[in-house]
LUMPA-42316 format. One record per residue (C-alpha): residue number from 1; residue in one letter; x, y, z. Coordinates in Angstrom, 2 decimals, always signed. Example, Ala and Ser with C-alpha at 12.3 -4.5 7.8 and 13.67 -1.06 7.14 Angstrom:
+-----+----+---------+---------+---------+
:   i : aa :       u :       v :       w :
+-----+----+---------+---------+---------+
:   1 :  a :  +12.30 :   -4.50 :   +7.80 :
:   2 :  s :  +13.67 :   -1.06 :   +7.14 :
+-----+----+---------+---------+---------+
***
This chain:
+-----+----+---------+---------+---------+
:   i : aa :       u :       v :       w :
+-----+----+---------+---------+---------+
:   1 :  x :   -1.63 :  +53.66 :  -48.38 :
:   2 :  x :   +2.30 :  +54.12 :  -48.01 :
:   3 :  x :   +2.28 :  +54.13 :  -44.25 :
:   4 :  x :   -0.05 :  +50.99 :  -44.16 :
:   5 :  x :   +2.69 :  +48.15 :  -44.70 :
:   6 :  x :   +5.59 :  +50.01 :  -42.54 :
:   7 :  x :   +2.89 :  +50.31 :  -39.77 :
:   8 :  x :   +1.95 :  +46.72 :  -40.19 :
:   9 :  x :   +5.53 :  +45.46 :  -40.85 :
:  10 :  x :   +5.70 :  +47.78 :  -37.08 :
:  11 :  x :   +3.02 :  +45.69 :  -35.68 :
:  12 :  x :   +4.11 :  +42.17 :  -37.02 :
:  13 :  x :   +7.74 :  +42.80 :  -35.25 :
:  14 :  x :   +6.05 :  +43.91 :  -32.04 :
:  15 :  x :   +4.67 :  +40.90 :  -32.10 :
:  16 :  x :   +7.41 :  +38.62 :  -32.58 :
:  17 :  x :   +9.33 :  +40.26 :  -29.98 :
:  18 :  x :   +5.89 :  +39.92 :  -27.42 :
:  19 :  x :   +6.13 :  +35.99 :  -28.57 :
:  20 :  x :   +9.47 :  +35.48 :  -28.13 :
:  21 :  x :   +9.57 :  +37.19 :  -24.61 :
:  22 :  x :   +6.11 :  +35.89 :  -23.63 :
:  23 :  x :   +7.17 :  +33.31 :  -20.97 :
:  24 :  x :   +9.73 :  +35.96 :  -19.15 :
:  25 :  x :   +7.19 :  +38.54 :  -19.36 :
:  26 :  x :   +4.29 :  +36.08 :  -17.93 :
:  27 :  x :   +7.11 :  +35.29 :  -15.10 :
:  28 :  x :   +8.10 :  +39.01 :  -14.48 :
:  29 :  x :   +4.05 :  +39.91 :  -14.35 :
:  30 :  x :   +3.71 :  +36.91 :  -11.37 :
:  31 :  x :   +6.92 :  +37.95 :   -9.63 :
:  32 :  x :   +5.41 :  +41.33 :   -9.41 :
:  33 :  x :   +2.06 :  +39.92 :   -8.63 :
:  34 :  x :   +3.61 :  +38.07 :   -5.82 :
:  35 :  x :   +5.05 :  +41.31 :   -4.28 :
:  36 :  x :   +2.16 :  +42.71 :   -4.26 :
:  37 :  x :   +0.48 :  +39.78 :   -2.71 :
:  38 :  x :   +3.58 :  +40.22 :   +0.12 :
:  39 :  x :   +2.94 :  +43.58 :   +0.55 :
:  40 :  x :   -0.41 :  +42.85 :   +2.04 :
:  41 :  x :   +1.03 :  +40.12 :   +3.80 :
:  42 :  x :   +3.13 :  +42.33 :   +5.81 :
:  43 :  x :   +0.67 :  +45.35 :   +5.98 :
:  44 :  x :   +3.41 :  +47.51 :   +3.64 :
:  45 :  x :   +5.76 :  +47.33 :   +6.59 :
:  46 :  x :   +9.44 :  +46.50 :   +4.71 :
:  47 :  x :  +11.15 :  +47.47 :   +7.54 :
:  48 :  x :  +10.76 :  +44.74 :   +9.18 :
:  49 :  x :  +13.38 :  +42.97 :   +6.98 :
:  50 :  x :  +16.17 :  +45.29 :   +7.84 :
:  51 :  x :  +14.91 :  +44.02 :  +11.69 :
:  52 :  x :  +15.10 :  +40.37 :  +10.38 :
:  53 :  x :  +18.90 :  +40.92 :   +8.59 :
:  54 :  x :  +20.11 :  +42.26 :  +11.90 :
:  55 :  x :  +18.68 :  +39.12 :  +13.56 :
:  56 :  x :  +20.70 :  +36.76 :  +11.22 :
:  57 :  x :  +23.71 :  +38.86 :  +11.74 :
:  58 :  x :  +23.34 :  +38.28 :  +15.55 :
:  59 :  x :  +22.79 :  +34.47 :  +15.28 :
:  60 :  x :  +25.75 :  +33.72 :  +13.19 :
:  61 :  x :  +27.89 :  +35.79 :  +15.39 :
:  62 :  x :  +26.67 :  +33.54 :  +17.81 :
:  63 :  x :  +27.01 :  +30.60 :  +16.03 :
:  64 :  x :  +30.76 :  +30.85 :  +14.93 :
:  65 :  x :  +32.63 :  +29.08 :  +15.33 :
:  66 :  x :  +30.68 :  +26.01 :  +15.97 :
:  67 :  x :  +30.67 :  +24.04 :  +19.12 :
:  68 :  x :  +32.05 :  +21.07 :  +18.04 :
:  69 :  x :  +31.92 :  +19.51 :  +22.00 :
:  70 :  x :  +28.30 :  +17.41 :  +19.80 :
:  71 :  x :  +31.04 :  +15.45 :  +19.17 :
:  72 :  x :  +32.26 :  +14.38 :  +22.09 :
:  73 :  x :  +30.80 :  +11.86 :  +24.79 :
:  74 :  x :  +28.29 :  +13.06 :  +27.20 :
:  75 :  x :  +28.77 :  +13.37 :  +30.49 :
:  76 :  x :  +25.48 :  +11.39 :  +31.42 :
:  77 :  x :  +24.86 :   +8.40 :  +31.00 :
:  78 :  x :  +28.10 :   +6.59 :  +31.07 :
:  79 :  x :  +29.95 :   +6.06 :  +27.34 :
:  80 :  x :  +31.09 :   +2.28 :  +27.59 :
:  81 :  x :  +32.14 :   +2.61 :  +23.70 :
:  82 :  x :  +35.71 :   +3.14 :  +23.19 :
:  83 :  x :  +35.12 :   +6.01 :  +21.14 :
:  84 :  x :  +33.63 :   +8.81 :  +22.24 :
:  85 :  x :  +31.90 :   +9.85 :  +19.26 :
:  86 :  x :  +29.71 :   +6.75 :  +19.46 :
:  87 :  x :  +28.44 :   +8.54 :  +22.69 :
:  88 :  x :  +27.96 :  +11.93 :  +21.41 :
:  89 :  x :  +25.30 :  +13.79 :  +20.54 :
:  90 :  x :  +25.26 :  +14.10 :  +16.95 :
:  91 :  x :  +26.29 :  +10.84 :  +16.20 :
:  92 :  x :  +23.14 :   +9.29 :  +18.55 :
:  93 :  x :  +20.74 :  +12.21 :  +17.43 :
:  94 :  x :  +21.37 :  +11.65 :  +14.10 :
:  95 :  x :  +21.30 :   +7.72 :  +14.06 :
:  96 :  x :  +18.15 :   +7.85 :  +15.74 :
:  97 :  x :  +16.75 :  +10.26 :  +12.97 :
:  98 :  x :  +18.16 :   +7.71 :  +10.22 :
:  99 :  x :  +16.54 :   +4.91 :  +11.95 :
: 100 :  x :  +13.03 :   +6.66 :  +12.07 :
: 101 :  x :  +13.18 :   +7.29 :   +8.14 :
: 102 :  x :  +14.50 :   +4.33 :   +7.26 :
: 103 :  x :  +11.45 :   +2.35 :   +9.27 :
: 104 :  x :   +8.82 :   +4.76 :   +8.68 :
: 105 :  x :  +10.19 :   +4.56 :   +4.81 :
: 106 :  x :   +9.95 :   +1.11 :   +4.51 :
: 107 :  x :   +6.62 :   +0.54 :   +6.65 :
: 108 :  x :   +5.14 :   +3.66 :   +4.15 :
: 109 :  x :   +6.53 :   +1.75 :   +0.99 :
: 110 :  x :   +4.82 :   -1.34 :   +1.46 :
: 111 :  x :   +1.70 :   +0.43 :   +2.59 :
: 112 :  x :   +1.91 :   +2.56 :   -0.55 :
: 113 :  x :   +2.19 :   -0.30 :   -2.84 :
: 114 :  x :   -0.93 :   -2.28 :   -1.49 :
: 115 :  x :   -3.27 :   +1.18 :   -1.62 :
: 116 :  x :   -1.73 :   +2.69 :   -4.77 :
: 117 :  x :   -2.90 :   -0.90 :   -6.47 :
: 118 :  x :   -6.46 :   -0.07 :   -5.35 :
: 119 :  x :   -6.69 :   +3.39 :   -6.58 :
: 120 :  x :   -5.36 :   +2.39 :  -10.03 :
: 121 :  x :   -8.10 :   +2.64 :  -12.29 :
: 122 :  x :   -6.41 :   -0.09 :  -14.47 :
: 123 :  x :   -6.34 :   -2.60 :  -11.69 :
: 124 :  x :   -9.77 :   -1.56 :   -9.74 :
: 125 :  x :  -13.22 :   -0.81 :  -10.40 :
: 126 :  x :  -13.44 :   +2.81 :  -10.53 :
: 127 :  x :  -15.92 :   +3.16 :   -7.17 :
: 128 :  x :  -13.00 :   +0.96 :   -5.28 :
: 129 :  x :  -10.31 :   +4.16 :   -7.07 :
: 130 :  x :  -11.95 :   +6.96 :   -6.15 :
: 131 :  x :  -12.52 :   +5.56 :   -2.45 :
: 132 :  x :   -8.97 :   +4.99 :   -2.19 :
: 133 :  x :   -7.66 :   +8.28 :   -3.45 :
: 134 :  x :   -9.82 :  +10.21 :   -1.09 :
: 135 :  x :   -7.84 :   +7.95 :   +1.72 :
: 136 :  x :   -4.59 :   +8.63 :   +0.03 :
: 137 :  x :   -5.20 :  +12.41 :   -0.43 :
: 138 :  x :   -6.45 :  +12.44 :   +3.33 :
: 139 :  x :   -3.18 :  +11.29 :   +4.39 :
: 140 :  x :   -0.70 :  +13.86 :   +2.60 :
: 141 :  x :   -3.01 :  +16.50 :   +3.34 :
: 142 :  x :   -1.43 :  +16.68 :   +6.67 :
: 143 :  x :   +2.20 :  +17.50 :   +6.39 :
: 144 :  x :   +4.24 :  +15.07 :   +8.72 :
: 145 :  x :   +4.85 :  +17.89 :  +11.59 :
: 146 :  x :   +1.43 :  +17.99 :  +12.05 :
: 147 :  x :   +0.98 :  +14.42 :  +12.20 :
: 148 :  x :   +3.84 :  +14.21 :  +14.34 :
: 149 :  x :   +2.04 :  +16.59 :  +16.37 :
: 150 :  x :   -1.06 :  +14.34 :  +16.69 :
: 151 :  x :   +1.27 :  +10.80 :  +17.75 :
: 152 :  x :   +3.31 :  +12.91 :  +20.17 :
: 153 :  x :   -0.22 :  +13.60 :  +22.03 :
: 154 :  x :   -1.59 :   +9.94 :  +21.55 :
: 155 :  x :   +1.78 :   +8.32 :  +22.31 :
: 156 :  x :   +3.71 :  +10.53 :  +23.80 :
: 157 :  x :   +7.31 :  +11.96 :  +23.15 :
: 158 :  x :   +9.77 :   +9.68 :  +21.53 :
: 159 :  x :  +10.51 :   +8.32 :  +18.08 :
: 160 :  x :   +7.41 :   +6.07 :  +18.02 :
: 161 :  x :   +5.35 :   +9.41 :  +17.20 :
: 162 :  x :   +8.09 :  +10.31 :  +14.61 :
: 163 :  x :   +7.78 :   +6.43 :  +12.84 :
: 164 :  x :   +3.81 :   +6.88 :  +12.54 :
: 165 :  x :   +4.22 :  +10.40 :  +11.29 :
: 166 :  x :   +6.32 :   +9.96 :   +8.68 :
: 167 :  x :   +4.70 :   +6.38 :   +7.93 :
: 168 :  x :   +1.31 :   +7.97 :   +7.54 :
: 169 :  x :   +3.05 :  +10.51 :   +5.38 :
: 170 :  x :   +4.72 :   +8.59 :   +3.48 :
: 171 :  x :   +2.19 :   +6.54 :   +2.48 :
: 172 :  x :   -0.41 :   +9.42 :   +1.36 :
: 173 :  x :   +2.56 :  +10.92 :   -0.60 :
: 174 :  x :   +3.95 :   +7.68 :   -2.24 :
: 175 :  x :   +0.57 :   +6.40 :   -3.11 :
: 176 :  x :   -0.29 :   +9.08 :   -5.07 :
: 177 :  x :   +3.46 :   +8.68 :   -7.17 :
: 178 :  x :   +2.74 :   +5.02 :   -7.48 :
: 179 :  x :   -0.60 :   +4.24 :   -8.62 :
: 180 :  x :   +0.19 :   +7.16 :  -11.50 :
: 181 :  x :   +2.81 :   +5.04 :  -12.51 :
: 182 :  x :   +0.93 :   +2.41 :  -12.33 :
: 183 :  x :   -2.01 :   +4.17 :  -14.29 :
: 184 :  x :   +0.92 :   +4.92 :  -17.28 :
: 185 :  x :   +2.53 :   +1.78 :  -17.32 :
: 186 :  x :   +1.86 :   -0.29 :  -20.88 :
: 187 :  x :   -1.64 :   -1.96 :  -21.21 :
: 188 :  x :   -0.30 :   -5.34 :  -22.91 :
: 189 :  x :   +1.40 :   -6.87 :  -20.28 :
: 190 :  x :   -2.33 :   -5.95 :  -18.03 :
: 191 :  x :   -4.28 :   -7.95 :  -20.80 :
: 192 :  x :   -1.68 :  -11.13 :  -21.07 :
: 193 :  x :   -1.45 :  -11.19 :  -17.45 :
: 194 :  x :   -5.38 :  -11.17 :  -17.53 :
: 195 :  x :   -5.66 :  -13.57 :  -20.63 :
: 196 :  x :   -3.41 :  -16.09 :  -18.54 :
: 197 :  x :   -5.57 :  -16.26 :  -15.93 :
: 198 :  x :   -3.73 :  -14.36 :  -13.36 :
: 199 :  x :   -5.37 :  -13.17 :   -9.87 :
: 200 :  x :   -5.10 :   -9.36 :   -9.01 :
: 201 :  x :   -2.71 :  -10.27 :   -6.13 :
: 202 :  x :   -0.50 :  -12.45 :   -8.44 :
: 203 :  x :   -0.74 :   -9.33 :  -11.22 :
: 204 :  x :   +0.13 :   -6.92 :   -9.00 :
: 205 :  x :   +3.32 :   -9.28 :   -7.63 :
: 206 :  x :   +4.27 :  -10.63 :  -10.96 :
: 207 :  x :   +3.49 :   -8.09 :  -13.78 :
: 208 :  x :   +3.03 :   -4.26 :  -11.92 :
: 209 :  x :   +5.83 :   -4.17 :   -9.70 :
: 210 :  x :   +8.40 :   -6.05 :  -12.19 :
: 211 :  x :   +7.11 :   -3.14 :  -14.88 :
: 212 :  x :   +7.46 :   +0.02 :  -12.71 :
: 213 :  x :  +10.36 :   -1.33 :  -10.55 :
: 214 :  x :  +12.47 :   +1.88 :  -11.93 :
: 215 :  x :  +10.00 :   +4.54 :  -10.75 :
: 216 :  x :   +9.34 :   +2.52 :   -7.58 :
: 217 :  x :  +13.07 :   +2.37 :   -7.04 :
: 218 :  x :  +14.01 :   +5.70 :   -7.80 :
: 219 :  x :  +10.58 :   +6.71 :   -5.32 :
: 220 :  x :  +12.03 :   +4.87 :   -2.61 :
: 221 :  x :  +15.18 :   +6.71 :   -2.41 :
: 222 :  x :  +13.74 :  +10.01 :   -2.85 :
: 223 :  x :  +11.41 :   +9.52 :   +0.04 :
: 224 :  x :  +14.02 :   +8.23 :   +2.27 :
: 225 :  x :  +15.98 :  +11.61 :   +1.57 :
: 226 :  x :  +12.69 :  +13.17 :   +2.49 :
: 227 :  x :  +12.34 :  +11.38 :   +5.46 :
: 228 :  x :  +15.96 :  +11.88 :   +6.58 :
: 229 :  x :  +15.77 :  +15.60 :   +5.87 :
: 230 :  x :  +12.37 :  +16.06 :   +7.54 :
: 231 :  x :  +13.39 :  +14.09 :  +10.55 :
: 232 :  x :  +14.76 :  +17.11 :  +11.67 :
: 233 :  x :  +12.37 :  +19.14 :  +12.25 :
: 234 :  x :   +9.39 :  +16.99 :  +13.46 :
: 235 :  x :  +11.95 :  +16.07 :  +16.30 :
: 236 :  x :  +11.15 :  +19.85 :  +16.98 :
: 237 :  x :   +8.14 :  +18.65 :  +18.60 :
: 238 :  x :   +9.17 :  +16.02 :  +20.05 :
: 239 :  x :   +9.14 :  +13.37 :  +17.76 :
: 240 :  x :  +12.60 :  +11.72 :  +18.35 :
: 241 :  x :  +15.72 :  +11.97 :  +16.36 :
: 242 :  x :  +18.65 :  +15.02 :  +15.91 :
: 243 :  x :  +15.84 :  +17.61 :  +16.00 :
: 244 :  x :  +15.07 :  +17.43 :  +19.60 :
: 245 :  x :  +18.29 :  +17.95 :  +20.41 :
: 246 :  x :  +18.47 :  +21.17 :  +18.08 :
: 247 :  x :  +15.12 :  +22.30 :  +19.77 :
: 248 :  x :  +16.45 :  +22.05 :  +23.06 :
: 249 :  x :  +19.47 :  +24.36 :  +22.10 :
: 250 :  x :  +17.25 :  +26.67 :  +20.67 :
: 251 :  x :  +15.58 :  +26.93 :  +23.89 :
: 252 :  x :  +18.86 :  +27.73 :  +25.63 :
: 253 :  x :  +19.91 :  +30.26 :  +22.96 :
: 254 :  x :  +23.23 :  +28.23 :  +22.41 :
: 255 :  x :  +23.51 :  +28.96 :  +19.15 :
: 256 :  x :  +27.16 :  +27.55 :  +18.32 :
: 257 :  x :  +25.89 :  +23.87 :  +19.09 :
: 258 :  x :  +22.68 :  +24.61 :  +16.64 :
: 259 :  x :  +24.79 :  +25.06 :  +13.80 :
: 260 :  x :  +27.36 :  +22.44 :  +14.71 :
: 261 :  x :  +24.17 :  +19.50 :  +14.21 :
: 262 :  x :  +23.15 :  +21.83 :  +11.37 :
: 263 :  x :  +26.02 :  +21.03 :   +9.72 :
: 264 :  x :  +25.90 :  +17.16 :  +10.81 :
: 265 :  x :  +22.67 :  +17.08 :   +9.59 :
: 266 :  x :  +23.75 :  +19.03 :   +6.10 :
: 267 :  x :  +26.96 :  +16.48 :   +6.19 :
: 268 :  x :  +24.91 :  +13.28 :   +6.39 :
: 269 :  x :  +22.15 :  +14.23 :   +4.19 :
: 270 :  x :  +24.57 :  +14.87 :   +1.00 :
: 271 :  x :  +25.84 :  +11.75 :   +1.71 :
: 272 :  x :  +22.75 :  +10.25 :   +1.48 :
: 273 :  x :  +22.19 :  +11.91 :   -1.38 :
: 274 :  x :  +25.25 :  +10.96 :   -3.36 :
: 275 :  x :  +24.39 :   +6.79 :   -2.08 :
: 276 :  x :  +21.18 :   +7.38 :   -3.68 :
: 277 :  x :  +22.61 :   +8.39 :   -6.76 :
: 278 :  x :  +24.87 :   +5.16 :   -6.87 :
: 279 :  x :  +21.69 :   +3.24 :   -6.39 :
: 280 :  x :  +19.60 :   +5.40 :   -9.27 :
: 281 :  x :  +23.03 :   +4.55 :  -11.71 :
: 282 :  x :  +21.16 :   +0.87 :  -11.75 :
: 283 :  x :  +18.63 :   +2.98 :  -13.77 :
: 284 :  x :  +20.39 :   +2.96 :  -17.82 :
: 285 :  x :  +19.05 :   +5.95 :  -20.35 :
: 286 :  x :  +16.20 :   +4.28 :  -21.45 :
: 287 :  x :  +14.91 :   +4.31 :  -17.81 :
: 288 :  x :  +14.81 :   +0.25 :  -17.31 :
: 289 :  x :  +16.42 :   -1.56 :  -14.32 :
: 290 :  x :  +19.66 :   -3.57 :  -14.95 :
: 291 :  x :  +18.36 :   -6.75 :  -14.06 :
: 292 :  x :  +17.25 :  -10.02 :  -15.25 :
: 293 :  x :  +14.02 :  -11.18 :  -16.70 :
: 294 :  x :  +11.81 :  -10.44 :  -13.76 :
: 295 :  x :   +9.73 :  -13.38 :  -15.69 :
: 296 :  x :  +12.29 :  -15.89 :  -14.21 :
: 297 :  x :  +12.26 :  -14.88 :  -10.76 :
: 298 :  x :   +8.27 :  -14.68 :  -10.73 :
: 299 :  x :   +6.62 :  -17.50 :  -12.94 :
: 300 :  x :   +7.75 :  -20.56 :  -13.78 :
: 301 :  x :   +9.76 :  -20.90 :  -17.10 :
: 302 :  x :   +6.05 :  -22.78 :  -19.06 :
: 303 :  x :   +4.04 :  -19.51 :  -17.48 :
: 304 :  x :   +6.75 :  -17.10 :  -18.92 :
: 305 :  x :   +6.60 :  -18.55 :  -22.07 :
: 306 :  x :   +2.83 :  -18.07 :  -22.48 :
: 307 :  x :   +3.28 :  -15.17 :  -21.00 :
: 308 :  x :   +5.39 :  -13.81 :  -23.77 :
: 309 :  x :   +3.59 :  -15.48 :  -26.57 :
: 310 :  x :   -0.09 :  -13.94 :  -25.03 :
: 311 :  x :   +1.91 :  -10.45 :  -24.48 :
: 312 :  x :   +3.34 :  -10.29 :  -28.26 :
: 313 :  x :   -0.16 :  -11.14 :  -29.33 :
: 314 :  x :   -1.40 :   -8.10 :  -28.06 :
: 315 :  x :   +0.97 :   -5.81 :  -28.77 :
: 316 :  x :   +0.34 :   -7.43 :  -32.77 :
: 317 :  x :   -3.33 :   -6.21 :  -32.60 :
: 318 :  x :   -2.09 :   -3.00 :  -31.50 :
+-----+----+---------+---------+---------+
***
């Protein structure tokens, strides 16, 4: 009977310590898991790594120090800009690749906002949300090389394919974010808007967007730094922008001009990066858009007043 309480007192700290550990233990047991899972990935054969190291050493060797003639003008077709860097490489590659996300950003936003209102289950009936999802999930279930793959062989090479891509993309992707936020956002202003008398279109225009404008905001940038980043490498294939140029480098093994629009690319994108976080600053703590009443840019100032006064009388039964 003596050794009974140290053993338990044993068994009690052993499990405190298993508690407090738990989550580092669970991530040490899948980080072993995972080599496992590599291990027959690779057939056991490690070596290869020690093949891949001495490949990296080769390419930056190759690499440094950059070619920095991107730069400059080309030689064909004739630069009538008085700088030459307007006629360079990098700076056309890369404006091209901006262009393609900005349009196929903008066309996937306002695609995204009409579908993500139909798969909504608070805006829809639910046959009309589940039909829509499937369509949405259909869409992101291809990444954006492989749809970039598919316009290239429709339309041919050129940043047409890498617009549709990254619109079709875009749209599967932010659909999904928006009609979640949608789905989360407060149920009174839904039932005022309804109690009003308010159409679906004019609820989606009037209450929705005005409600989740700081996730749709903050959406918008992040998929235009998606689309700028990923512009890159669907122009692998073909599909327009600073990445064909990087493929066709590739090709010719010059390695010193790959990692000059490397670093262009790197440049620009934490640029675009740091602009987007200027824009997201519009966002305060709590998460709501510095702005005015959205009520006085969408009804008129009798419909915002009943709007309020139907809103408040919800929220009071609540």
């Amino acid at each position: 009977m003596r050794d009974s309480k140290p053993q338990s007192t044993a068994l009690n700290s052993a499990l405190e310590v298993v508690k407090r550990y738990q989550i580092l233990l669970f991530v040490v047991l899948l980080a072993f898991y995972a080599v496992v899972v590599m291990n027959g990935l690779i057939d056991g054969k490690w070596g290869r790594l020690a093949g891949g190291w001495e490949n990296l050493r080769i390419f930056f060797a190759e690499s440094l120090p950059p070619d920095w003639s991107v730069l400059e003008a080309r030689s064909y077709p004739e630069c009538n800009q008085s700088i030459g860097f307007f006629c360079s490489i990098a700076y056309l590659g890369m404006l091209e690749t901006i262009k393609i996300a900005f349009v196929a950003t903008i066309f996937g936003f306002i695609g995204a906002i009409l579908l993500s209102s139909l798969a909504a289950r608070n805006l829809v009936p639910f046959w009309v949300s589940i039909i829509i999802r499937i369509l949405l999930s259909a869409m992101r279930s291809l990444p954006s090389l492989i749809w970039a793959i598919l316009f290239v062989i429709i339309f041919g090479l050129g940043p047409l394919a890498g617009v549709l891509a990254m619109t079709f993309y875009t749209i599967g992707y932010l659909g999904k974010l928006q009609y979640e936020a949608i789905e989360g956002m407060d149920s009174a202003p839904l039932e005022a808007s309804r109690a009003t008398g308010l159409t679906r279109p004019e609820i989606l225009t009037n209450v929705v967007i005005p409600e989740t404008s700081n996730h749709l905001l903050s959406q918008l940038m992040f998929m235009f730094e998606y689309n700028v980043r990923h512009g890159t490498v669907i122009g692998i294939v073909g599909a327009g922008g600073i990445g064909y140029y990087i493929s066709n480098y590739l090709n010719l093994f010059l390695y010193d001009k790959v990692f000059a629009l490397l670093l262009v690319t790197f440049i620009v994108v934490v640029l675009i990066d740091m602009i987007s976080m200027a824009v997201r600053s519009f966002v305060n703590e709590d998460g709501d858009v510095r702005r005015p009443s959205w009520l006085t840019v969408f009804f008129s100032p009798n419909r915002a007043v009943r709007y309020h006064k139907v809103r408040s009388d919800v929220e009071g039964e609540d």
